[in-house]
FIRO-497618 format. One line per 3 residues: number of its first residue (from 1); for each residue x, y, z of N, C-alpha, C, O. Coordinates in pm, whole numbers. Layout:
<pts>
NUM	X,Y,Z,X,Y,Z,X,Y,Z,X,Y,Z; ...
</pts>
This chain:
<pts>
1	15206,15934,1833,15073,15893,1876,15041,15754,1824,15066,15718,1709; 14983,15677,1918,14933,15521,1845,14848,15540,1776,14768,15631,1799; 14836,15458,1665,14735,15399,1553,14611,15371,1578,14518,15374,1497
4	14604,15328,1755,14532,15236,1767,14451,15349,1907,14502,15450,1955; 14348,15301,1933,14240,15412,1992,14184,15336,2151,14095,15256,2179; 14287,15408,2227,14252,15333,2354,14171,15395,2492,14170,15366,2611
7	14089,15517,2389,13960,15636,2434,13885,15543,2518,13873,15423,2496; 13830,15618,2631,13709,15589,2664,13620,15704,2708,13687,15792,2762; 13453,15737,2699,13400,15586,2691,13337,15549,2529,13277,15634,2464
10	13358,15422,2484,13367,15391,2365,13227,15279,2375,13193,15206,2469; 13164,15301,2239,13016,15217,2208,13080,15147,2098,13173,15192,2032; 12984,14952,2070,13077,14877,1984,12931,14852,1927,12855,14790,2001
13	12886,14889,1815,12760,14845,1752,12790,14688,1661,12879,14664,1580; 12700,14617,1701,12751,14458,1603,12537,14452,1526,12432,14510,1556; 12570,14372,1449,12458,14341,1373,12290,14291,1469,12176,14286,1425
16	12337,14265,1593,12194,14249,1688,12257,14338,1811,12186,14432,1847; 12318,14329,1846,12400,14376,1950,12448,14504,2032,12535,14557,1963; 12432,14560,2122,12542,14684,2128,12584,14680,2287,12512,14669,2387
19	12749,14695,2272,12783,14731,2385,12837,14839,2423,12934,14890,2368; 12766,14892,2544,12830,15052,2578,12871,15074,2691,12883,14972,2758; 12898,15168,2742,12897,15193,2894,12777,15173,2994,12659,15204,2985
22	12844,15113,3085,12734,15151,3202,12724,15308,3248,12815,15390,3252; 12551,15330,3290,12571,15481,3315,12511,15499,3418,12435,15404,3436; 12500,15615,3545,12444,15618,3645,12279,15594,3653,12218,15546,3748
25	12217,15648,3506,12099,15661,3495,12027,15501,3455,11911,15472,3424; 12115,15439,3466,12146,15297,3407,12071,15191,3560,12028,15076,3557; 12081,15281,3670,12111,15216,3801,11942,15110,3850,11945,14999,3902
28	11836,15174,3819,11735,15126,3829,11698,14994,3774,11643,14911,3848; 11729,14964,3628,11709,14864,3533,11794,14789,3571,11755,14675,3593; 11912,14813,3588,12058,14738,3600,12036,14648,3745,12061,14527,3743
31	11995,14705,3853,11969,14696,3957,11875,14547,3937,11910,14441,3990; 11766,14559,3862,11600,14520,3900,11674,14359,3768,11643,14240,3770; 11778,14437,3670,11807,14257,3602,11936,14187,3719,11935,14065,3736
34	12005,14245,3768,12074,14188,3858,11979,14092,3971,11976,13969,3965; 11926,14148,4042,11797,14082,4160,11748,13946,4078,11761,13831,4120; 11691,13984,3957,11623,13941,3908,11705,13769,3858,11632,13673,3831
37	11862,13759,3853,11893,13701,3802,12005,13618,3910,12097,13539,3888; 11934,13692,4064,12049,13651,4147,12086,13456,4162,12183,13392,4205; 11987,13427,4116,12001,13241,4168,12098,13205,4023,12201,13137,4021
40	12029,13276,3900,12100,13221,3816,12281,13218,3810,12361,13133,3774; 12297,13392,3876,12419,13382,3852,12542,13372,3952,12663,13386,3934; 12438,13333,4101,12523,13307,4199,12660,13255,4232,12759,13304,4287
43	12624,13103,4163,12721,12994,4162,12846,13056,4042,12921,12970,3996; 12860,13158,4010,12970,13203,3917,13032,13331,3965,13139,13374,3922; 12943,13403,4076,12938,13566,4038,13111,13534,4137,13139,13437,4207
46	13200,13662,4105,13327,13712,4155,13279,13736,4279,13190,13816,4311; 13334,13671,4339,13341,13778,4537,13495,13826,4567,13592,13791,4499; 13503,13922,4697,13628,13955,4751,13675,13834,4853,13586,13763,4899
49	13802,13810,4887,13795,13761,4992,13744,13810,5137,13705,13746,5235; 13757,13927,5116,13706,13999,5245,13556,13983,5283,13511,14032,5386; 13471,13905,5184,13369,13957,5233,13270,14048,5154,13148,14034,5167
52	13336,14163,5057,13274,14259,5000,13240,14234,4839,13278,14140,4768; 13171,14328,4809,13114,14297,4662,13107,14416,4582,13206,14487,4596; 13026,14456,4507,12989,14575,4439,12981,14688,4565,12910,14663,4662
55	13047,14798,4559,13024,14903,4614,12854,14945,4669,12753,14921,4603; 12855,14989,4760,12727,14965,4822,12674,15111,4747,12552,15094,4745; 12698,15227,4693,12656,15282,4605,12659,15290,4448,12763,15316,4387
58	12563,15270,4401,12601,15236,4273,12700,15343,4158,12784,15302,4077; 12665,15465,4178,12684,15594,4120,12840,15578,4146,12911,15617,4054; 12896,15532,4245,13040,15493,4275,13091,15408,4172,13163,15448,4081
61	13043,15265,4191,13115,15158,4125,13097,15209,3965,13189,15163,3897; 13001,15294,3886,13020,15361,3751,13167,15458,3752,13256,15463,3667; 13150,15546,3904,13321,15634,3841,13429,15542,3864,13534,15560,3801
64	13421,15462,3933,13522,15346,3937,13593,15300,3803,13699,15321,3744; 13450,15208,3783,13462,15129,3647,13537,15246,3486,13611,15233,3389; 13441,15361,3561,13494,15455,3416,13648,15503,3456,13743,15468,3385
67	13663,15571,3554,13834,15578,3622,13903,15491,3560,13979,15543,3478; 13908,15365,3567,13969,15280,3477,13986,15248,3380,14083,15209,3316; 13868,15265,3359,13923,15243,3192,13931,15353,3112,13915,15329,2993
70	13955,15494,3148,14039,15565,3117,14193,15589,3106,14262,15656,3029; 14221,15502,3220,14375,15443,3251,14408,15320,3149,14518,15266,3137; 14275,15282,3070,14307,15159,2992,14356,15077,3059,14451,15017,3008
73	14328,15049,3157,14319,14930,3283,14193,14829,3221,14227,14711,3208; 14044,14864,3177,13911,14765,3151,13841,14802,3062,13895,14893,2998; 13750,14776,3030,13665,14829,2886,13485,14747,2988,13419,14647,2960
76	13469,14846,3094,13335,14785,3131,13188,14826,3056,13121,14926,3082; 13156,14721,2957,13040,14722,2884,12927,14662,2944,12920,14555,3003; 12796,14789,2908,12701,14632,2923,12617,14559,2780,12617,14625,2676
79	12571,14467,2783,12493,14460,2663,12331,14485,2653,12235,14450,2722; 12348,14568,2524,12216,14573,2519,12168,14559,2378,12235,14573,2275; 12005,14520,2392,11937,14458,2269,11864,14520,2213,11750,14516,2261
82	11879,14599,2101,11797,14769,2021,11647,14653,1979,11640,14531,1968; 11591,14714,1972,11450,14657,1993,11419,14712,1793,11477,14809,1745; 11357,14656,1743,11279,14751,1617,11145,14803,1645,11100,14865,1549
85	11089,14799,1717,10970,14825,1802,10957,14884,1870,10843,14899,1915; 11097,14974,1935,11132,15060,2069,11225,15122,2024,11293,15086,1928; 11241,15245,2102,11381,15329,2065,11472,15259,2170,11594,15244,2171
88	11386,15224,2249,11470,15159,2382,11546,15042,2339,11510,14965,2250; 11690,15030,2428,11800,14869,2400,11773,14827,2512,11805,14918,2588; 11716,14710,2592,11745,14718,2733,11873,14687,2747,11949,14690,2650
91	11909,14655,2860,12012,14605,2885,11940,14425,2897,11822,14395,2917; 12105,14293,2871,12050,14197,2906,12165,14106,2927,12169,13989,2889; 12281,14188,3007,12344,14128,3026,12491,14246,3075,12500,14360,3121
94	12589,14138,3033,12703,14265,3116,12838,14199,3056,12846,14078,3077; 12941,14255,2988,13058,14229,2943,13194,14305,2982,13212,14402,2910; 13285,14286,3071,13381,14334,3097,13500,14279,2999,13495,14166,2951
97	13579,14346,2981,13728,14361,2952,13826,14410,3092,13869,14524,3112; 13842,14305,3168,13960,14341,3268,14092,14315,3292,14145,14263,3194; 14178,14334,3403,14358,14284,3406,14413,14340,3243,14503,14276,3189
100	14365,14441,3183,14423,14463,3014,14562,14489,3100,14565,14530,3216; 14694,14450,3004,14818,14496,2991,14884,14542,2894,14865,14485,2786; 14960,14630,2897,15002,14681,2808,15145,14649,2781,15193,14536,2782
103	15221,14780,2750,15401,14696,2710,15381,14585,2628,15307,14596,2530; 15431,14490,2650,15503,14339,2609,15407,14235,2584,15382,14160,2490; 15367,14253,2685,15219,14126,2698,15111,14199,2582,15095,14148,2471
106	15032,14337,2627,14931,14337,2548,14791,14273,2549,14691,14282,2478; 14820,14218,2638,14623,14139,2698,14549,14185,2808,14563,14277,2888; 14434,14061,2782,14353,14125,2845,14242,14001,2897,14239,13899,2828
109	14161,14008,3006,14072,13891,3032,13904,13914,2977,13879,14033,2959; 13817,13841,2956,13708,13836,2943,13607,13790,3037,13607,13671,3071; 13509,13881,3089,13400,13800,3185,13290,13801,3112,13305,13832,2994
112	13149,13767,3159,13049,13833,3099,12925,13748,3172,12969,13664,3251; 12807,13750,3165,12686,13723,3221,12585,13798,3119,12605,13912,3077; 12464,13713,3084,12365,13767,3027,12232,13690,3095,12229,13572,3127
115	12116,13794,3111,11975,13767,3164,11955,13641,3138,12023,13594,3047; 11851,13544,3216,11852,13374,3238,11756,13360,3122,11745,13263,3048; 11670,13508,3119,11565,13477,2987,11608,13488,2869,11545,13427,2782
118	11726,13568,2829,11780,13563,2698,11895,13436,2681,11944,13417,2570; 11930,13362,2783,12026,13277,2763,11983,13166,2646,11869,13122,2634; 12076,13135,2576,12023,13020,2464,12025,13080,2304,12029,13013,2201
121	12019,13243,2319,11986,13289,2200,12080,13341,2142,12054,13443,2079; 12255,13280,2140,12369,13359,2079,12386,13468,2133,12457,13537,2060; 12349,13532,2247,12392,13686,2261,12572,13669,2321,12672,13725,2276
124	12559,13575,2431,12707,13569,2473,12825,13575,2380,12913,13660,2369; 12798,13438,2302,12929,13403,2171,12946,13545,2102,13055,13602,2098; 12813,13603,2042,12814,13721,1980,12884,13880,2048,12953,13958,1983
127	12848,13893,2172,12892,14033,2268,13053,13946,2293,13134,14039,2298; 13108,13852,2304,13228,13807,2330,13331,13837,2177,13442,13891,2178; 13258,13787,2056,13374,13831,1959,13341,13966,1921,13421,14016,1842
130	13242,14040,1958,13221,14163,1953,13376,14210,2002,13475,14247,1940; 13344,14187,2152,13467,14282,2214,13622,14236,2137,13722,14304,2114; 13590,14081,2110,13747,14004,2096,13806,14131,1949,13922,14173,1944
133	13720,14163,1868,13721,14220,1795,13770,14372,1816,13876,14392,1758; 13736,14450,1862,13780,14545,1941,13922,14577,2036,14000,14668,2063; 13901,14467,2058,14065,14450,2156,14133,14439,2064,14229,14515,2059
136	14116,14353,1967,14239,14336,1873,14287,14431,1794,14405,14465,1795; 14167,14495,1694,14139,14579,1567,14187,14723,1656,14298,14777,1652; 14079,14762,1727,14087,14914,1758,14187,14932,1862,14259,15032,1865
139	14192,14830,1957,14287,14858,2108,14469,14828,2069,14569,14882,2117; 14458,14734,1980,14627,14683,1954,14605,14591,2042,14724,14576,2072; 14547,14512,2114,14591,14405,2222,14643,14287,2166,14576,14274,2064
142	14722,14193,2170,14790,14094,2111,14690,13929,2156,14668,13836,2080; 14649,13942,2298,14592,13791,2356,14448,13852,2436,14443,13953,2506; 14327,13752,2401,14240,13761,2543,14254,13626,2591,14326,13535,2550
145	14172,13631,2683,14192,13497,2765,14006,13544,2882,13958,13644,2937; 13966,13395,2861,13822,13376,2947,13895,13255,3005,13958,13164,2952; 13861,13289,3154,13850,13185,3240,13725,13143,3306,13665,13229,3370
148	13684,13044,3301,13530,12980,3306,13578,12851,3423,13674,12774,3409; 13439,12857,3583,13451,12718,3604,13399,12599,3597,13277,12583,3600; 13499,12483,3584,13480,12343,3499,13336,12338,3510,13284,12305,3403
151	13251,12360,3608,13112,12336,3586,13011,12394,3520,12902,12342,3497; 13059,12547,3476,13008,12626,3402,12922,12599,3261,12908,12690,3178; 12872,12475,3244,12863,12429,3122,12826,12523,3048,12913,12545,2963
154	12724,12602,3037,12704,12754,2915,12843,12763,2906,12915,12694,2834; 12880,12860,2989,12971,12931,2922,13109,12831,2852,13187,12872,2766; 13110,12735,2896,13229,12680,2799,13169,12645,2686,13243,12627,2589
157	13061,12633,2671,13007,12637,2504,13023,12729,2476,13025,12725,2353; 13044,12854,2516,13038,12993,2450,13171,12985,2381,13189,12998,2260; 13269,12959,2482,13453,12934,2411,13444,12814,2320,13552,12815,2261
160	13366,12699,2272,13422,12617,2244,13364,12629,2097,13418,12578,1998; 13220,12721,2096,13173,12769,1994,13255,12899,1901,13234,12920,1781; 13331,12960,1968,13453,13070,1919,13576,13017,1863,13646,13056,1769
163	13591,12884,1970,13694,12837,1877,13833,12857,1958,13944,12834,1909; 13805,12916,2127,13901,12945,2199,13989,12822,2229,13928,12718,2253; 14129,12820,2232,14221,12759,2259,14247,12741,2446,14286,12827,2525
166	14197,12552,2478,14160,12550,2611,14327,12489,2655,14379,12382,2623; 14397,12631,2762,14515,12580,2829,14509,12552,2934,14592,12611,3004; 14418,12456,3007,14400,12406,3107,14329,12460,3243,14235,12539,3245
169	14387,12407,3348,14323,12407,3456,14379,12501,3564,14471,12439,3616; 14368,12605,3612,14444,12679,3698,14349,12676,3856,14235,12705,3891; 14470,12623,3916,14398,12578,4081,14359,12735,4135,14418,12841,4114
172	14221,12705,4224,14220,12803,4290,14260,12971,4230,14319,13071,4271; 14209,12940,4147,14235,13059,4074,14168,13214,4094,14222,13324,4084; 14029,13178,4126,13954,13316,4122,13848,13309,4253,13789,13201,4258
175	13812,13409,4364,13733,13346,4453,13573,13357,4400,13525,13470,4404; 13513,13280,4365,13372,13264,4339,13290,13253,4420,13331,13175,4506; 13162,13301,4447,13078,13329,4550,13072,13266,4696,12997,13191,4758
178	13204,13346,4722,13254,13291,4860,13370,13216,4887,13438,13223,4990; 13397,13114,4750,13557,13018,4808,13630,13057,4669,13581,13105,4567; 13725,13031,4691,13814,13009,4632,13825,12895,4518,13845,12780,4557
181	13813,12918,4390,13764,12801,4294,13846,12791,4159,13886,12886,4091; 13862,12660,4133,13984,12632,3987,13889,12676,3872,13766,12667,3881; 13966,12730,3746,13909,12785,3664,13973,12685,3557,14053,12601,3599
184	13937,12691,3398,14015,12612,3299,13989,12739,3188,13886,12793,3147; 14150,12765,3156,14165,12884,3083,14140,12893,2976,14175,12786,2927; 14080,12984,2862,14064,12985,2692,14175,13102,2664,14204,13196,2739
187	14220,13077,2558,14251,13237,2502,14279,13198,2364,14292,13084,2319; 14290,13367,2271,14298,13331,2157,14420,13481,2146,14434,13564,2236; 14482,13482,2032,14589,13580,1998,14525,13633,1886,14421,13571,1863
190	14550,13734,1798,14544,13805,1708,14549,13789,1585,14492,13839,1489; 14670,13665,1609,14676,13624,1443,14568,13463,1418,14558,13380,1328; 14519,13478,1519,14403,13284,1528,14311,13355,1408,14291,13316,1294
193	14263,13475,1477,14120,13549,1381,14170,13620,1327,14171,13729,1384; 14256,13617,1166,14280,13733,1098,14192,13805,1071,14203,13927,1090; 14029,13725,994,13908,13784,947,13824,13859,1042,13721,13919,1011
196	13880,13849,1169,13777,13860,1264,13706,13767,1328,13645,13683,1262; 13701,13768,1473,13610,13652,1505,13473,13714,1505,13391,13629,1539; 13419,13827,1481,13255,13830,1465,13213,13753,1318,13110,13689,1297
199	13318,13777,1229,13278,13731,1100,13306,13585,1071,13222,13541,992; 13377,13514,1101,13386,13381,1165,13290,13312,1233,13258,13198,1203; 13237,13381,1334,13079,13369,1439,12975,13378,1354,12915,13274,1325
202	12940,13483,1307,12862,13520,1207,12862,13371,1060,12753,13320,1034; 12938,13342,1013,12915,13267,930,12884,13141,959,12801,13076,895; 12957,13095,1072,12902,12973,1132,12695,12951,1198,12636,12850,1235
205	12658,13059,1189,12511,13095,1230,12430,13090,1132,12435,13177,1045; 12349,12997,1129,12200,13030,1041,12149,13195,1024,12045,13221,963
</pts>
């Protein structure tokens, strides 16, 4: 049996932070910050080439997402922010772990998106070495890798604030809301963050 714990579905508690599963009961809120955030996150969001997008039922794209990553195929999180004032976390944002491989390679990619009103306040850098942390420590994964495009300015502060290692430019790489668009790759390996990159993140922060 491995050492290493590649269960799902799995919750990652960090010091402001928590990422868990998406859940069906999830669908209302999830729904109303998506709408809510459609201009912001247009110009980035993944499309099919075909045409298609998120499953037109939602209760679907959850057994999907969970199907998989039972196969340890993804680790689909969303983030949410525990309130001290509420029992409630909302959600305020969304973190995938996808393409994980196993055997030889051992990696895995990073996406993520957080609400236009929380943007600015560390949640990204933070829910990113959250997971980087996780992949490494609990999953055994050896490499992640975020691909971001060149215009993306947030989010390449998010990698450049982690400390991700930028290997360039890959043409036409991913289709983005509608075409086909070059990405410029980050990744980091296992042995970059011996300490951890939350604790690394963490110290660099007021």
């Amino acid at each position: 049996m491995s050492e290493f714990d590649r269960h799902w579905p799995v919750t990652v508690q960090g010091p402001r932070l928590l990422l868990r599963p998406l859940r069906r009961r999830d669908k209302a809120e999830w729904m109303h910050l998506r709408r809510s955030n459609d201009r912001w996150l247009a110009p980035w969001d993944a499309t099919l080439p075909e045409g298609t997008g998120y499953p037109a039922d939602f209760g679907q794209m959850v057994a999907t997402q969970n199907r998989s990553a039972r196969q340890g195929q993804c680790l689909p999180w969303v983030i949410a922010l525990p309130s001290i004032h509420t029992r409630r976390a909302p959600i305020v944002g969304q973190l995938s772990v996808s393409s994980i491989v196993w055997g030889a390679a051992r990696s895995g990619s990073i996406g993520y998106w957080v609400d236009a009103q929380h943007a600015g306040a560390g949640i990204a850098p933070e829910a990113v070495a959250m997971a980087v942390d996780h992949c490494f420590t609990a999953m055994g994964l050896h490499r992640i890798e975020i691909n971001i495009r060149p215009e993306n300015g947030a989010s390449l502060r998010v990698v450049e604030k982690l400390g991700f290692r930028d290997e360039g430019v890959r043409k036409d790489y991913l289709h983005i809301n509608g075409h086909w668009a070059d990405h410029r790759s980050f990744a980091l390996t296992a042995a970059e963050v011996p300490e951890g990159m939350l604790n690394q993140w963490l110290a660099r922060t007021p």
